[in-house]
C-alpha positions in Angstrom: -4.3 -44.4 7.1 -6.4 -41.3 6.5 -3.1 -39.2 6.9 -0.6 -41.5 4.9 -3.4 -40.8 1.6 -3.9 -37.4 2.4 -0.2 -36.4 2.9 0.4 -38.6 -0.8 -2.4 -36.7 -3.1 -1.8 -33.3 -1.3 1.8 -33.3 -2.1 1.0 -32.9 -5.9 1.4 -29.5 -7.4 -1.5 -29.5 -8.2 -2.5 -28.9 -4.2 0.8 -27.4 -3.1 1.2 -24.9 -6.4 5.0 -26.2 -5.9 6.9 -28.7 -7.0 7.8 -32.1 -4.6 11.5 -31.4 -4.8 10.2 -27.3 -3.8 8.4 -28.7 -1.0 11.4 -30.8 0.4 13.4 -27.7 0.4 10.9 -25.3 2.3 9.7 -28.2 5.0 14.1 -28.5 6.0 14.3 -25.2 5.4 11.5 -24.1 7.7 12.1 -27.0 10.2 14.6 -24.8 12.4 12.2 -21.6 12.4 9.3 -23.8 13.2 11.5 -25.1 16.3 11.8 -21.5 17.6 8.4 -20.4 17.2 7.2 -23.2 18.9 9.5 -22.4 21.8 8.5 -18.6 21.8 5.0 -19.4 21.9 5.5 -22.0 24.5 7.5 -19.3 26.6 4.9 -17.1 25.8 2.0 -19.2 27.5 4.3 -19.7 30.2 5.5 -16.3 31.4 8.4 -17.7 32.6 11.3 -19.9 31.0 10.9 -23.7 30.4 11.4 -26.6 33.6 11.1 -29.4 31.3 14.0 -30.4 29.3 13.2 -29.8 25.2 10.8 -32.0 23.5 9.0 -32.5 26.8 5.1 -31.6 27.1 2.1 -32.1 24.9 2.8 -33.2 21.1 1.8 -32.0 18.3 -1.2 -33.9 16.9 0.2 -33.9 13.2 4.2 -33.5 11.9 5.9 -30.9 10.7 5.7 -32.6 7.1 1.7 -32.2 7.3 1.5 -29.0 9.0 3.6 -27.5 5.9 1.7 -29.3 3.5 -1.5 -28.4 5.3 -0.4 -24.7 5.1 0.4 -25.1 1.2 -3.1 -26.5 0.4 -4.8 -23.9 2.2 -2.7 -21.5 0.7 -2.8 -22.2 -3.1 -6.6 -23.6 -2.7 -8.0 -22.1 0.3 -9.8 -24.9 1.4 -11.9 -25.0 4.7 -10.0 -25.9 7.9 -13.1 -28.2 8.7 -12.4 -30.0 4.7 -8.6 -30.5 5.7 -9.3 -31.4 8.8 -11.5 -34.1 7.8 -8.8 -35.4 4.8 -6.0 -35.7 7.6 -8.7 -37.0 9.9 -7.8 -34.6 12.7 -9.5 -31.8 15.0 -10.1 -28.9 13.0 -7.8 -27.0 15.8 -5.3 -28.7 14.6 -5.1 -27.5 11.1 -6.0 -23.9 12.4 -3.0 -24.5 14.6 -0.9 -25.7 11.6 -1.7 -22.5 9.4 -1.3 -20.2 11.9 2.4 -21.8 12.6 3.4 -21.6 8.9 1.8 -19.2 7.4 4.2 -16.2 8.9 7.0 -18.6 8.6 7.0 -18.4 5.1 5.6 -15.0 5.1 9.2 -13.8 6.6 11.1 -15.7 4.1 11.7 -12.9 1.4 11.7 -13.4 -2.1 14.5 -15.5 -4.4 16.5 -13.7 -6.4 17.5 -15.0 -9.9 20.8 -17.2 -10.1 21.9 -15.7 -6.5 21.1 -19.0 -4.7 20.8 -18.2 -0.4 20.1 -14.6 -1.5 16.3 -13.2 -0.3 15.4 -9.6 -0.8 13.0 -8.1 2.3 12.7 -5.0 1.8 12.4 -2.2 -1.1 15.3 -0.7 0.4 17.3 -4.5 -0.3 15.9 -4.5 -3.6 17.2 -0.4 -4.2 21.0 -2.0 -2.8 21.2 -3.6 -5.8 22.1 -1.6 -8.7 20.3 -3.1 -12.3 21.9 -2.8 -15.2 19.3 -3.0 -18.4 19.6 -5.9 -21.0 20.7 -5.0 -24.3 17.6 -3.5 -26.7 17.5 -7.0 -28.8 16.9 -8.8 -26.2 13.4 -10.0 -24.8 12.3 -8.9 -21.6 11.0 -11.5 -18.5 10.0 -9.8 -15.4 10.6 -12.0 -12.3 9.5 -11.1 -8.7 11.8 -9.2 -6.7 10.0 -7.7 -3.8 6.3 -7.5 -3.1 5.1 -4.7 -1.1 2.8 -3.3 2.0 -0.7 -4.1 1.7 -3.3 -1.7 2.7 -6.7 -2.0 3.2 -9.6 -1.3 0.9 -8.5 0.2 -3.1 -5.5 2.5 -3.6 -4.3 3.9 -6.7 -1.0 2.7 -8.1 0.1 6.6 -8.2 -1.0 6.9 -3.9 0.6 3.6 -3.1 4.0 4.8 -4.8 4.1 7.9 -2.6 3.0 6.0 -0.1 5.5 3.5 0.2 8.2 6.0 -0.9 9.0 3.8 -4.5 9.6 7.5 -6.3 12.5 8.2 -3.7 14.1 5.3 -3.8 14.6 5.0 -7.6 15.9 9.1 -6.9 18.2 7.8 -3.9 19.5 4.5 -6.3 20.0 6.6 -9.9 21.6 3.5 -11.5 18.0 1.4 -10.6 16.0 0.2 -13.9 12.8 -1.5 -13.7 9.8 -2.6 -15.7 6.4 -1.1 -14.2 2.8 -2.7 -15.1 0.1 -0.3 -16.7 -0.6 1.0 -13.1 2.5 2.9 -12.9 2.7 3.7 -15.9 2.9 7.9 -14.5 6.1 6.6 -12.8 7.2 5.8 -15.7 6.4 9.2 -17.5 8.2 11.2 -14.2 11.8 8.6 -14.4 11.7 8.0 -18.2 15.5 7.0 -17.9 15.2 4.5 -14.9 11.4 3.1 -15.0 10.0 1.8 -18.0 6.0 0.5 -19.0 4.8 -1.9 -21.1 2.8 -0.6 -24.3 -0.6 -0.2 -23.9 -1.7 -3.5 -26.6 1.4 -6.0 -25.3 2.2 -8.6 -28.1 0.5 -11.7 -28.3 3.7 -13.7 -28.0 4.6 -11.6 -24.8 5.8 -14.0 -22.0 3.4 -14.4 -19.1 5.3 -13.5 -16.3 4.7 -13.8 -12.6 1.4 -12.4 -13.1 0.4 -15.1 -14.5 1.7 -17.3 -11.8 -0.4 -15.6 -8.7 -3.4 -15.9 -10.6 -3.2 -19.3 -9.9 -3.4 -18.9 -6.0 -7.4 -18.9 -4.6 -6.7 -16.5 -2.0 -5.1 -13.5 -4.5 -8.3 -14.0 -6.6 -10.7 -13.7 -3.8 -9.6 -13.8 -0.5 -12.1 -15.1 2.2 -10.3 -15.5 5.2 -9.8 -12.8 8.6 -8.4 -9.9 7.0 -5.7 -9.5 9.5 -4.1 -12.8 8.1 -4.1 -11.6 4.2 -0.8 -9.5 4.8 0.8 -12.5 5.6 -1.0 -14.5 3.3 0.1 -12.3 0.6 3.9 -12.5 1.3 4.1 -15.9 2.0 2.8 -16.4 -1.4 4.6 -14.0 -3.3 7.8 -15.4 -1.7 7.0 -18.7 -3.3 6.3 -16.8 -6.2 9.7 -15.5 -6.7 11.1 -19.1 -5.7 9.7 -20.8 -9.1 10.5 -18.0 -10.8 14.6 -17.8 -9.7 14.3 -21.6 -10.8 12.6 -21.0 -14.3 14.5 -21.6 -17.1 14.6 -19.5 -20.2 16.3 -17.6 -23.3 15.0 -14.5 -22.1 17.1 -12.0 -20.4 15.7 -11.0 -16.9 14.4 -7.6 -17.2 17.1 -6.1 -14.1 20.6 -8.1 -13.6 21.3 -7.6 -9.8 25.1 -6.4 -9.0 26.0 -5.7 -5.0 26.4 -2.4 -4.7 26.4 -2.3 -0.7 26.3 -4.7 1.8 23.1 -6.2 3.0 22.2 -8.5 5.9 19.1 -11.1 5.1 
């Protein structure tokens, strides 16, 4: 009983930060990769390959339908393991379990890319293979999440991380590459005034929100409080579901890039 009315009220946006038909998607979507980590962990433990046929050995205390959900809450709210644990009414292994299982599952998913359904970008170099062509002057900019990048531990400046990570070399490797930089890179901006371009330093007050916005709603990228080993993933997995609400959003605003192939790309 306890999981039936857990698994209903943590399936609302409100705990999941996506929508029910979203969540339908990622728990078929994931079902497969979950299947194969579960196997390479098994093989793992093991040493050797499996004597049983598949399916055979101990079973998973919860299904894969609460394990994702469980991940989702944890992710958007970053609730205890012992609090879900108790709302599920299971071990509080078994929701440590169920994170840890998800977590890099949807970490490796890449990020949507606006009306190119089946398309995810994983890389800056997949993002750079696309050339972007710039919307006409009249028309309002939305930026929509492409690509999020390494994290590094402790504060960085925006100007370190983009030699860091090489970002200056690949807009000099893909000339035809426009993009709209935040305040941060705003010296980017100033070195590639023909490819990279900043917002003004007062924004209008009618400016559309953006995806910055949207992370602000996720617990852990406020304050993260968990091992920091697991906020790289953390990170990605969130900024992948990120970019999937934000492929789906409607609006009258022209996307700040408009993605062409350019070369081919395997994701």
């Amino acid at each position: 009983m306890a999981k039936k009315w857990a698994r209903a009220a943590l399936s609302h946006p409100a705990f999941t930060g996506v929508s029910r038909a979203h969540l339908g998607g990622l728990i078929e979507e994931l079902a497969e990769p979950s299947q194969a980590w579960r196997e390479s962990a098994s093989h793992q433990r093991r040493g050797e390959k499996r004597h049983r046929a598949a399916g055979a050995g101990r079973k998973h205390e919860s299904v894969f339908t609460d394990r994702v959900l469980v991940a989702l809450v944890h992710l958007r709210s970053q609730l205890p393991h012992a609090a879900l644990a108790e709302l599920y009414g299971v071990g509080r292994s078994t929701v440590t379990e169920a994170i840890g299982e998800i977590r890099p599952l949807l970490a490796d998913r890449g990020f949507a890319v606006p009306g190119q359904s089946g398309l995810r970008l994983r890389t800056l170099a997949d993002v750079s293979h696309r050339s972007a062509r710039s919307p006409p002057p009249h028309r309002r900019r939305a930026g929509r999440t492409l690509w999020s990048g390494v994290d590094r531990p402790g504060r960085m400046h925006a100007q370190t991380a983009m030699r860091t990570e090489g970002i200056a070399e690949q807009f000099r490797l893909h000339p035809d590459v426009r993009a709209e930089v935040d305040e941060g890179y705003r010296g980017l901006a100033n070195e590639l005034p023909e490819q990279v371009s900043a917002p003004p330093k007062k924004p209008k007050e009618d400016a559309p929100l953006g995806d910055q916005y949207e992370y602000k709603q996720w617990r852990p990228l406020q304050r993260f409080l968990g091992r920091r080993e697991h906020y790289p993933a953390t990170h990605r997995a969130i900024a992948g579901l990120v970019s999937d609400r934000a492929a789906q959003r409607p609006t009258r605003r022209k996307p700040s890039t408009e993605l062409v192939p350019v070369t081919p790309m395997t994701c």
